[in-house]
C-alpha positions as a Python dict, from the first residue, in 0.01 Angstrom:
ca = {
    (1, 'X'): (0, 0, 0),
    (2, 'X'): (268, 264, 73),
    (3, 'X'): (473, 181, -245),
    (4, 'X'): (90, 262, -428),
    (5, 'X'): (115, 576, -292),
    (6, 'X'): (487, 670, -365),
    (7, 'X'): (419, 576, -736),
    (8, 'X'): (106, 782, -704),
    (9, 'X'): (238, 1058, -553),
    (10, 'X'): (553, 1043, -819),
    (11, 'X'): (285, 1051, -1097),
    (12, 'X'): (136, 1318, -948),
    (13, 'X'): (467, 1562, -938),
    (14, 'X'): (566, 1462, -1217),
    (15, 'X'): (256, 1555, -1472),
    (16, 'X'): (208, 1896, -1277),
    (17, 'X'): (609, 1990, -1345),
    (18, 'X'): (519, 1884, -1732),
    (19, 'X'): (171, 2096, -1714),
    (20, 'X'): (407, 2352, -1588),
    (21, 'X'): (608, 2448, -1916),
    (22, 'X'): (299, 2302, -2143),
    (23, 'X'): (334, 2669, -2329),
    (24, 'X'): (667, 2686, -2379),
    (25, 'X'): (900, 2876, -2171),
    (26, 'X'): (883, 3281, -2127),
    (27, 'X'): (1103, 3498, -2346),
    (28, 'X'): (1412, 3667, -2207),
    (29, 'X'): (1310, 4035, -2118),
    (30, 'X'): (1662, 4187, -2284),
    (31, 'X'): (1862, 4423, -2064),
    (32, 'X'): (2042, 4724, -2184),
    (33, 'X'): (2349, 4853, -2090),
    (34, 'X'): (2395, 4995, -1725),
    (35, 'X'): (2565, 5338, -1668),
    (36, 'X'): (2751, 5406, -1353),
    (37, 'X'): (2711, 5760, -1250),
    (38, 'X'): (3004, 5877, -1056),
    (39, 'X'): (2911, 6030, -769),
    (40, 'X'): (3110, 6349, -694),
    (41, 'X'): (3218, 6367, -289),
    (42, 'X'): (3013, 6574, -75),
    (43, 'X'): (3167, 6775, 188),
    (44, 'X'): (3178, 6636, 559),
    (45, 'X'): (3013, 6774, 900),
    (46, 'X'): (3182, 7021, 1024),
    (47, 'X'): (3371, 6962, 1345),
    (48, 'X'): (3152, 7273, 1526),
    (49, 'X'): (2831, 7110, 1485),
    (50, 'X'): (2958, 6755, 1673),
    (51, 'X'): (3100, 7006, 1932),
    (52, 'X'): (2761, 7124, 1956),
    (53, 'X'): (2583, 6858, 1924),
    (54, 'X'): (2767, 6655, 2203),
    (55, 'X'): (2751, 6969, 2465),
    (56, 'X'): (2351, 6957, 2360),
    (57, 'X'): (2359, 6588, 2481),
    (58, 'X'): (2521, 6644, 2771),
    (59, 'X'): (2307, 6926, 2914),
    (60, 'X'): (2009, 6776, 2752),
    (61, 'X'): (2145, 6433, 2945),
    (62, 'X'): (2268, 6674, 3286),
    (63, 'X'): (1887, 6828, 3275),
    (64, 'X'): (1695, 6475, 3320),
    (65, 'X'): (1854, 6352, 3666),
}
């Protein structure tokens, strides 16, 4: 009984993967060429505003307790 069902279930697989590609297989959607952009560099943070911005922690963090 359990070898019934293996060959049954193998039967089964098998005709749905075939029913699968019944139309054929889908065309290749062609890709064009890709362009790389460079990116020109930006400038960086300036050094004042971390100052700042870690004395603005620090009272903000001084303020709480």
């Amino acid at each position: 009984m359990k070898t019934l069902k293996t060959i049954a279930a193998v039967v089964l697989l098998s005709t749905a993967a075939t029913s699968v590609s019944a139309g054929g297989l889908a065309p290749v959607i062609p890709v064009g060429p890709v362009e790389i952009v460079p990116v020109e560099p930006t400038g960086s943070i300036s050094p004042g505003l971390i100052v700042l911005g870690v004395l603005g922690a620090l009272v903000a963090a001084s303020a709480s307790f």
